[in-house]
Structures are given as C-alpha cells and as structure tokens.
PyMOL Python script that loads the backbone (N, CA, C, O; Angstrom):
from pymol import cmd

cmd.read_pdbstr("""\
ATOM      1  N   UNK A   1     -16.929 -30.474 -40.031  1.00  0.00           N
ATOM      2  CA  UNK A   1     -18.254 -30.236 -40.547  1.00  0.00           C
ATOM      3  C   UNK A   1     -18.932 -31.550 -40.943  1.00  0.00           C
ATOM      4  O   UNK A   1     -20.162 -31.546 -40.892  1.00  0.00           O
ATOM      5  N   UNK A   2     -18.162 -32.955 -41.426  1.00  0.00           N
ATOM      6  CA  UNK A   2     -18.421 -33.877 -42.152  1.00  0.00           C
ATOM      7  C   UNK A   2     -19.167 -34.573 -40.555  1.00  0.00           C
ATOM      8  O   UNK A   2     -20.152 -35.293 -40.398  1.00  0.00           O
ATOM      9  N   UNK A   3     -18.460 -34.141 -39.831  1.00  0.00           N
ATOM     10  CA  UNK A   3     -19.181 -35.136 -38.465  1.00  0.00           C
ATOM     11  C   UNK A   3     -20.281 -34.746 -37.801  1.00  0.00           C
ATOM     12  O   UNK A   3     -21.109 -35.559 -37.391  1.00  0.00           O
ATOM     13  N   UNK A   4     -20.409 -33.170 -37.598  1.00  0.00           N
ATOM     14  CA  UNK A   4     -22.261 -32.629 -37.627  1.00  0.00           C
ATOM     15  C   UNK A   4     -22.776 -33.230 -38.402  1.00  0.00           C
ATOM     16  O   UNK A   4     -23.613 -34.059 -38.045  1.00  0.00           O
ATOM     17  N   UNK A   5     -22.433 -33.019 -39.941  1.00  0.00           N
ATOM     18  CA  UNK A   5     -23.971 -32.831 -40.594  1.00  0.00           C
ATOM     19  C   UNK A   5     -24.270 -34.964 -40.071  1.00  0.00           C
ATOM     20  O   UNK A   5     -25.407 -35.389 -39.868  1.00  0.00           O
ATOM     21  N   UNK A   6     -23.138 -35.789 -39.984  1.00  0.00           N
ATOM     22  CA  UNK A   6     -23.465 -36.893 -39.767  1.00  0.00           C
ATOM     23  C   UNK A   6     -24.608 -37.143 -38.340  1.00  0.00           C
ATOM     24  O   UNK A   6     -25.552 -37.886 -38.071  1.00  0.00           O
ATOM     25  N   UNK A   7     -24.125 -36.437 -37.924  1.00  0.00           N
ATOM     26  CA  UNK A   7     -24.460 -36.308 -36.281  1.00  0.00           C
ATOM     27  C   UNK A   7     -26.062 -36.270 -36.348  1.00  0.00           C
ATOM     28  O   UNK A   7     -26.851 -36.977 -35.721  1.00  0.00           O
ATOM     29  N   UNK A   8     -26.411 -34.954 -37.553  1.00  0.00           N
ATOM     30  CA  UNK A   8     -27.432 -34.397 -37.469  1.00  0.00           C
ATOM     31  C   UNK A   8     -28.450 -35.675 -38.449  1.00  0.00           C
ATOM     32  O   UNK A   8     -29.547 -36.057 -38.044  1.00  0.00           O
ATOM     33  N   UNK A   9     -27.764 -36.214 -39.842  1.00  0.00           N
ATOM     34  CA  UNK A   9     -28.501 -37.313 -39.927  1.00  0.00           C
ATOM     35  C   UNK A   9     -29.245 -38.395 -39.523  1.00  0.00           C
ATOM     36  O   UNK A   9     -30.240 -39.012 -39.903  1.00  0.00           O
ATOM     37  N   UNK A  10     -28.340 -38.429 -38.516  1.00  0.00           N
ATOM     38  CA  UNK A  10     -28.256 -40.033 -37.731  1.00  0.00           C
ATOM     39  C   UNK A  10     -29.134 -39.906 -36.664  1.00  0.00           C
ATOM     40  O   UNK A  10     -29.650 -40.920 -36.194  1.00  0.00           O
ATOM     41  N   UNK A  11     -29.442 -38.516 -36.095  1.00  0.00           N
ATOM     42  CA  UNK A  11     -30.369 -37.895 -35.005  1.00  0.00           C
ATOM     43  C   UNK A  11     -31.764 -37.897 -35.382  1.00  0.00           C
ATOM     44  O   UNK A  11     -32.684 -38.226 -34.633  1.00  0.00           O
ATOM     45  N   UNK A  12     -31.894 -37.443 -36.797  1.00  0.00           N
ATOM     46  CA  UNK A  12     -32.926 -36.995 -37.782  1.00  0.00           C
ATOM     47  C   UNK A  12     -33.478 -38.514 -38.015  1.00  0.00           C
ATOM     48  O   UNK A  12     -34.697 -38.602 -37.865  1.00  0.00           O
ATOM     49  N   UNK A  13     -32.789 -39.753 -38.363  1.00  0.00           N
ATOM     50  CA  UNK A  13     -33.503 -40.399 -39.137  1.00  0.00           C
ATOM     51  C   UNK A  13     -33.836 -41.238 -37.575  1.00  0.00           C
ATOM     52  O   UNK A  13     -34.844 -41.938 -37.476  1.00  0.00           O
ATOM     53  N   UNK A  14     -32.952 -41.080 -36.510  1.00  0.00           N
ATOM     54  CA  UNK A  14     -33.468 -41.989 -35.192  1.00  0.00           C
ATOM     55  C   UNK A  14     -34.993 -41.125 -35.048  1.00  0.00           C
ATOM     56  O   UNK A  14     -36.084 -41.679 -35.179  1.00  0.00           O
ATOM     57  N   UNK A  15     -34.828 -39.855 -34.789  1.00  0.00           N
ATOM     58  CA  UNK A  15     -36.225 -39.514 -34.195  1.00  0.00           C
ATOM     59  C   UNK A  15     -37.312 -39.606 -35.334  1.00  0.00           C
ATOM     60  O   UNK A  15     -38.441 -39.813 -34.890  1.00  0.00           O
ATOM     61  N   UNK A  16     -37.228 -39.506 -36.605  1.00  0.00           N
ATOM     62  CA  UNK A  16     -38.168 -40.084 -37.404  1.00  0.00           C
ATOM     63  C   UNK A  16     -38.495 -41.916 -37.243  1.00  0.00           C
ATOM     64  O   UNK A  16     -39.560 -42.123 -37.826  1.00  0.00           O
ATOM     65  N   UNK A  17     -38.013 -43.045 -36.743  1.00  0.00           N
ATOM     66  CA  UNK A  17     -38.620 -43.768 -36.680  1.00  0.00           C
ATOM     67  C   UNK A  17     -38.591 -44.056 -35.226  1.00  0.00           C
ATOM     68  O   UNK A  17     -38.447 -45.139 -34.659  1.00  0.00           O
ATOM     69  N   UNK A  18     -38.709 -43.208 -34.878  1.00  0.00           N
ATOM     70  CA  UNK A  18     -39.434 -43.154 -32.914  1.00  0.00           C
ATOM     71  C   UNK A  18     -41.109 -42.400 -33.244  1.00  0.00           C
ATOM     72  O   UNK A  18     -42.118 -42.734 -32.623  1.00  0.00           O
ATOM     73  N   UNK A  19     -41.087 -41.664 -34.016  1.00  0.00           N
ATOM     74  CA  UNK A  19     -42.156 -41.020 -34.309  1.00  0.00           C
ATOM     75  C   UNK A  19     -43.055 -41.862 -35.397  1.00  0.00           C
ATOM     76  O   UNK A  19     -44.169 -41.415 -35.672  1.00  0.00           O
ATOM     77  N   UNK A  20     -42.613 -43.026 -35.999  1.00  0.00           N
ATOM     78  CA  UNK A  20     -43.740 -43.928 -36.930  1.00  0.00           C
ATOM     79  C   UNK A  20     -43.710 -44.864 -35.636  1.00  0.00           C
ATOM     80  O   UNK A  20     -44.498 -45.804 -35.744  1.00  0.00           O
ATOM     81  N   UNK A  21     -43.265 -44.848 -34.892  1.00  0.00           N
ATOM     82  CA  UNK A  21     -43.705 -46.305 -33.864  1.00  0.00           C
ATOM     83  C   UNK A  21     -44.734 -45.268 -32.951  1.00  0.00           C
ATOM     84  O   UNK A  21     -45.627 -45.808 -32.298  1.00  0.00           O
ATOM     85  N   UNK A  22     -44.658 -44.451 -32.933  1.00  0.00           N
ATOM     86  CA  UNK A  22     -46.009 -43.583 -32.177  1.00  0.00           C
ATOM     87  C   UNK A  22     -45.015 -43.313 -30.483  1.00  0.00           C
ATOM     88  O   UNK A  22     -45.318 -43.413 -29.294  1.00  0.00           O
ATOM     89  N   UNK A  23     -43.905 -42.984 -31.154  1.00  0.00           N
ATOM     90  CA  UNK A  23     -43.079 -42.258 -29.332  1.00  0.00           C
ATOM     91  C   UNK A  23     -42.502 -40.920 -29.940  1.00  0.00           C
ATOM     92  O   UNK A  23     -41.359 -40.794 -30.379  1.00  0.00           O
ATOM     93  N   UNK A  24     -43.513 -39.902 -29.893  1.00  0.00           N
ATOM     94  CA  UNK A  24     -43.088 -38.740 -30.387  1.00  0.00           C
ATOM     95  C   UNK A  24     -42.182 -38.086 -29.290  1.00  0.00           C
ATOM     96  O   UNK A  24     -41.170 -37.614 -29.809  1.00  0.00           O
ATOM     97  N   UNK A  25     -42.226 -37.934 -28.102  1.00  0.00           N
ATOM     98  CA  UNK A  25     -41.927 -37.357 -26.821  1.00  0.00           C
ATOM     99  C   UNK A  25     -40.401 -37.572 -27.275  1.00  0.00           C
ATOM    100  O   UNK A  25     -39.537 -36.764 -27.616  1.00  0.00           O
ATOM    101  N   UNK A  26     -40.398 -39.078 -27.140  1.00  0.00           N
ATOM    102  CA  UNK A  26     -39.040 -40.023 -27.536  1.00  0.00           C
ATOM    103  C   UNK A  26     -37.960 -38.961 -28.608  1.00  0.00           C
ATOM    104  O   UNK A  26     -36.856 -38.489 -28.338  1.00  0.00           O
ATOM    105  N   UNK A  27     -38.766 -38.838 -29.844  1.00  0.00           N
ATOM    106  CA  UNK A  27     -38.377 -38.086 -31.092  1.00  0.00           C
ATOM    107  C   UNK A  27     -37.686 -36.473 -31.323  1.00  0.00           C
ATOM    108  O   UNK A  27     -36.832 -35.882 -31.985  1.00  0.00           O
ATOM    109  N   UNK A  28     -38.706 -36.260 -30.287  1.00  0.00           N
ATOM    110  CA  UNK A  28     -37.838 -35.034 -29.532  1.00  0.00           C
ATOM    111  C   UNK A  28     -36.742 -34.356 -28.969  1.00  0.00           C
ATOM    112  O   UNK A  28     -36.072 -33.343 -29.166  1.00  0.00           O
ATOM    113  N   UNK A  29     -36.848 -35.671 -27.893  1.00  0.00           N
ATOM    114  CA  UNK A  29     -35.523 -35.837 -27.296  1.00  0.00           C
ATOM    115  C   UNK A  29     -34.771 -35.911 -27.418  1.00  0.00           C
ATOM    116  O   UNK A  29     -33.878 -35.397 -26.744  1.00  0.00           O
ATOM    117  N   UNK A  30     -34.551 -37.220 -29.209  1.00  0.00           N
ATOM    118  CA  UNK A  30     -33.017 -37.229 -29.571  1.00  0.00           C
ATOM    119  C   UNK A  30     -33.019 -36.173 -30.769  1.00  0.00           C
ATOM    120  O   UNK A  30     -32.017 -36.055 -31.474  1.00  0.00           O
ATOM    121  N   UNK A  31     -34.000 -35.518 -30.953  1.00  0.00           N
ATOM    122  CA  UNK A  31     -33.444 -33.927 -32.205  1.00  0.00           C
ATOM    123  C   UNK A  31     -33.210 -33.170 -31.022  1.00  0.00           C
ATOM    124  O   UNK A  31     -32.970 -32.101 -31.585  1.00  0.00           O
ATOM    125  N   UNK A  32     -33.099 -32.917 -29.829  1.00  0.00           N
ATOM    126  CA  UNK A  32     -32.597 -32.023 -28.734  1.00  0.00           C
ATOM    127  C   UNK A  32     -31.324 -32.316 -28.546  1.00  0.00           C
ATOM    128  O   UNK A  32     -30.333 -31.589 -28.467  1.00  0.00           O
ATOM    129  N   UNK A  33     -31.499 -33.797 -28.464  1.00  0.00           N
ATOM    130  CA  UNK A  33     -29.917 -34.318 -28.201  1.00  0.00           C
ATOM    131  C   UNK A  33     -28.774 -34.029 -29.181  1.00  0.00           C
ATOM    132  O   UNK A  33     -27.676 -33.518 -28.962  1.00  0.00           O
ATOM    133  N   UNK A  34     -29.280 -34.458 -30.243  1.00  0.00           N
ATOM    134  CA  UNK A  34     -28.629 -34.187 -31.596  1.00  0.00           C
ATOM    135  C   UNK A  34     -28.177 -32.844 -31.832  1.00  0.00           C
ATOM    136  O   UNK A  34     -27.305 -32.743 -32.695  1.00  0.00           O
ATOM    137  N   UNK A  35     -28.637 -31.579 -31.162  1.00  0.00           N
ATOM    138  CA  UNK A  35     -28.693 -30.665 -31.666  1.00  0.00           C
ATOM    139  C   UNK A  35     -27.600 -29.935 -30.676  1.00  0.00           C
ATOM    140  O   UNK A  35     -26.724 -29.241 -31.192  1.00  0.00           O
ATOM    141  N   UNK A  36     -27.649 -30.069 -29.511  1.00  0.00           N
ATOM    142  CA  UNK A  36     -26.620 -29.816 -28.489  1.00  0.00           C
ATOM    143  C   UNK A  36     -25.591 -30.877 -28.469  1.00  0.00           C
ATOM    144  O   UNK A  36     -24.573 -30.603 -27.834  1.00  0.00           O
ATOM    145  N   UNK A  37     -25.665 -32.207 -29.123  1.00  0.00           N
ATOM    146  CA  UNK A  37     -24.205 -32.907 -30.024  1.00  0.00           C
ATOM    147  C   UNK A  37     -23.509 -32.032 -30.826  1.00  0.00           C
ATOM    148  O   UNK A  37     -22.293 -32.169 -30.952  1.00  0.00           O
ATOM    149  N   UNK A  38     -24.107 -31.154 -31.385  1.00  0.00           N
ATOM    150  CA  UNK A  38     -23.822 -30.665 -32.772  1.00  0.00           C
ATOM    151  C   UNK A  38     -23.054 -29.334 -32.180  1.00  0.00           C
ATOM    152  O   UNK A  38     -21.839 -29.185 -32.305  1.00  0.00           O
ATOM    153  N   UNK A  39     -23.807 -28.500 -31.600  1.00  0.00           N
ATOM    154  CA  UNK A  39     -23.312 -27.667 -30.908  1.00  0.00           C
ATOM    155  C   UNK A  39     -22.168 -27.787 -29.783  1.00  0.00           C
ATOM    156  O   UNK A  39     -21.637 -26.757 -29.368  1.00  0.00           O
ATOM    157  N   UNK A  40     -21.884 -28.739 -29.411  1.00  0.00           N
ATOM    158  CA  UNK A  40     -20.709 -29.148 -28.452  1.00  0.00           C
ATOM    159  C   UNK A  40     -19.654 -29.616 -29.743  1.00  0.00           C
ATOM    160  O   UNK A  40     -18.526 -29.123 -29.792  1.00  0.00           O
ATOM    161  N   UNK A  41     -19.883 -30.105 -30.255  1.00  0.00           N
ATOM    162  CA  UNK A  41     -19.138 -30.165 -32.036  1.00  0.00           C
ATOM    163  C   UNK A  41     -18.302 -29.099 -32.685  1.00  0.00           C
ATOM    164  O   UNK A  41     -17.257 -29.317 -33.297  1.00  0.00           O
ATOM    165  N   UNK A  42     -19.008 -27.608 -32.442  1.00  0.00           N
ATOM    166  CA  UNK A  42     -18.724 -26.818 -33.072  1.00  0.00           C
ATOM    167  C   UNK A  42     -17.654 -25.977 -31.736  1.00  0.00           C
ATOM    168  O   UNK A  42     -16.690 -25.313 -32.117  1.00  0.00           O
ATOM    169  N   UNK A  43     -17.913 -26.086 -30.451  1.00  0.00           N
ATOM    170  CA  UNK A  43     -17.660 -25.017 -30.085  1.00  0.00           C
ATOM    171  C   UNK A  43     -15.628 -25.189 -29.969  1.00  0.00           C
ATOM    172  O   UNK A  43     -15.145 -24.548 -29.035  1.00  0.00           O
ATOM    173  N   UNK A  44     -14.907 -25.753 -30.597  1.00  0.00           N
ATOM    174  CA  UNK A  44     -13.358 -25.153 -30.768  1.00  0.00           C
ATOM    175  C   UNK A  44     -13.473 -24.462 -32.180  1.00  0.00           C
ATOM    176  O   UNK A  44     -12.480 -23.818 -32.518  1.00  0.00           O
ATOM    177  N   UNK A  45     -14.513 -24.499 -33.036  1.00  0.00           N
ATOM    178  CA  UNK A  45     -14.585 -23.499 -34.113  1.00  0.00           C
ATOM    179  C   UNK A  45     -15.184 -22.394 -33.703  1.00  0.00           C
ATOM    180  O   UNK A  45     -14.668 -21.440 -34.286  1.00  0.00           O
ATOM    181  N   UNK A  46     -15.861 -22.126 -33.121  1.00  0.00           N
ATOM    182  CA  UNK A  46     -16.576 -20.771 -32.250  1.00  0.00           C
ATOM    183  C   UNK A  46     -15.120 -20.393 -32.105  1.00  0.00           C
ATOM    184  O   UNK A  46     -14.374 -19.902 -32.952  1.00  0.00           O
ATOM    185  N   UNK A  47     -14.828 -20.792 -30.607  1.00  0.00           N
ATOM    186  CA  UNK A  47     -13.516 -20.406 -30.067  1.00  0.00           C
ATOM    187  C   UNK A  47     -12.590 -19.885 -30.651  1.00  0.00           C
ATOM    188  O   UNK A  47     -12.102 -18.851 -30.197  1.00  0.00           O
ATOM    189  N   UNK A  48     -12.086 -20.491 -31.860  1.00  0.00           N
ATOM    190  CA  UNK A  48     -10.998 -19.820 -32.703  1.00  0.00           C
ATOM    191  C   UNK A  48     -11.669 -18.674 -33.407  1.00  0.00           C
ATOM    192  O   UNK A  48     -11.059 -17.625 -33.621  1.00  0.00           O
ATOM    193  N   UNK A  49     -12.739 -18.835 -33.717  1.00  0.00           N
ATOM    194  CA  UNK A  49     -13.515 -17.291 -34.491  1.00  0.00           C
ATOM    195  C   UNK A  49     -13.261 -16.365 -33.580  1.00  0.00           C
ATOM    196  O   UNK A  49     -12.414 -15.530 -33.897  1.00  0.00           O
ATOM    197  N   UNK A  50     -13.872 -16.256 -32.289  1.00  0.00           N
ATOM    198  CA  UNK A  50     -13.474 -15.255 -31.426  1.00  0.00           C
ATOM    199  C   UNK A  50     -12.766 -14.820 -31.007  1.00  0.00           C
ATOM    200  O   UNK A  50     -12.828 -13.657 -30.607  1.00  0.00           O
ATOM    201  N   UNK A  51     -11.103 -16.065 -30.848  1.00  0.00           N
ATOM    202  CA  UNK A  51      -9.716 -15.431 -30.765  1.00  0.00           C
ATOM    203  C   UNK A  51      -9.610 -14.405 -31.917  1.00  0.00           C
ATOM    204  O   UNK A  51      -9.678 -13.176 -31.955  1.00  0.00           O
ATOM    205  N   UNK A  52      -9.378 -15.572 -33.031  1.00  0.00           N
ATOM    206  CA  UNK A  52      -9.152 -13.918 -34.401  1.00  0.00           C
ATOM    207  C   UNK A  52      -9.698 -12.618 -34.501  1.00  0.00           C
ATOM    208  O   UNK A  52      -9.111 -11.659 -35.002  1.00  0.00           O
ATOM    209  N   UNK A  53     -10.876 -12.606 -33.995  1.00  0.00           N
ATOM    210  CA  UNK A  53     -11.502 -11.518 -33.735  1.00  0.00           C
ATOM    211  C   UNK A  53     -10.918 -10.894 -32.820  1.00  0.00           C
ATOM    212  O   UNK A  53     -10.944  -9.667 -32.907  1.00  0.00           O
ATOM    213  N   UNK A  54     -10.351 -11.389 -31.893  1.00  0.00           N
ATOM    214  CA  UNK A  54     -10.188 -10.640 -30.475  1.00  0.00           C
ATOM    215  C   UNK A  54      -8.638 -10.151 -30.908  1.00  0.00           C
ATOM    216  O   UNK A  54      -8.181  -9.079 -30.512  1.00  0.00           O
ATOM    217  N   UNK A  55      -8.046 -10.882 -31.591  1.00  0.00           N
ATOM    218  CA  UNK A  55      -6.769 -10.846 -32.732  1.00  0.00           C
ATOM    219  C   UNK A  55      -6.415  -9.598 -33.057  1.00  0.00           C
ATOM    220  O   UNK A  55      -5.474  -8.912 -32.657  1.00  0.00           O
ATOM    221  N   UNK A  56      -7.895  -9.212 -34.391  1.00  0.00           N
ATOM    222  CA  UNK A  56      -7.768  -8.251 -34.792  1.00  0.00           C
ATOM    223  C   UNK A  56      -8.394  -7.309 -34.903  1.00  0.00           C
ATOM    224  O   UNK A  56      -8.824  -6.692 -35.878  1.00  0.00           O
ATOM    225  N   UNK A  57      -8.479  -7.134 -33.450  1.00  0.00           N
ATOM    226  CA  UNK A  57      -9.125  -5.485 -32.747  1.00  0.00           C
ATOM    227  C   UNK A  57      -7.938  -5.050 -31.954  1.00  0.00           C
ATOM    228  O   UNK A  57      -7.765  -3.850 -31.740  1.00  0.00           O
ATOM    229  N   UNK A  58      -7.014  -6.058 -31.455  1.00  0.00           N
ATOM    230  CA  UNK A  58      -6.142  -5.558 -30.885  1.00  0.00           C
ATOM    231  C   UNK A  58      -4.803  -4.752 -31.697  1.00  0.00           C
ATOM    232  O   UNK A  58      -3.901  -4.236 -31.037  1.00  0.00           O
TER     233      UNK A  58
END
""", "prot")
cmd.dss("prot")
cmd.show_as("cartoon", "prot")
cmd.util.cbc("prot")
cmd.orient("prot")
C-alpha cells in the first residue's frame, strides 16, 4: 500500500508542475499513467481476494 499511495504522489505532484508550465495534455497523461501504475500495483492483492473467495464458496 506504502508504494501506491507513493506512486500516486509522485504522479500527482509531476502532473501538477506540467500543468503550471502550461502542458496540461502532458498532466494528464502522467495521472493516467499513475493510475494504471497503481492498478498494476494492486492486482496480486485483487488476485488473492478472489482466490479466498473462490475458497470459500467451495
């Protein structure tokens, strides 16, 4: 979790000073990027949620 929310900082404060230099397009791009970082981040915690689940239905 400690490495998203970093992920998501470090994304956040790049596209905020892409957006005071006047490259909003730019700013975008890396909160898109950042955000499917984040999500490629998470998905062996997805994964194990859905084993257990799949766990205990069986």
């Amino acid at each position: 979790m400690l490495k998203c929310l970093c992920t998501a900082f470090i994304c956040k404060t790049a596209a905020e000073l892409c957006r005071d230099c006047g490259e909003s397009s730019i700013g975008t791009k890396i909160e898109l990027g950042g955000r499917a970082a984040i999500i490629l981040q998470t998905l062996p915690l997805i994964k194990a949620i859905f084993s257990l689940a799949r766990e205990m239905l069986s």
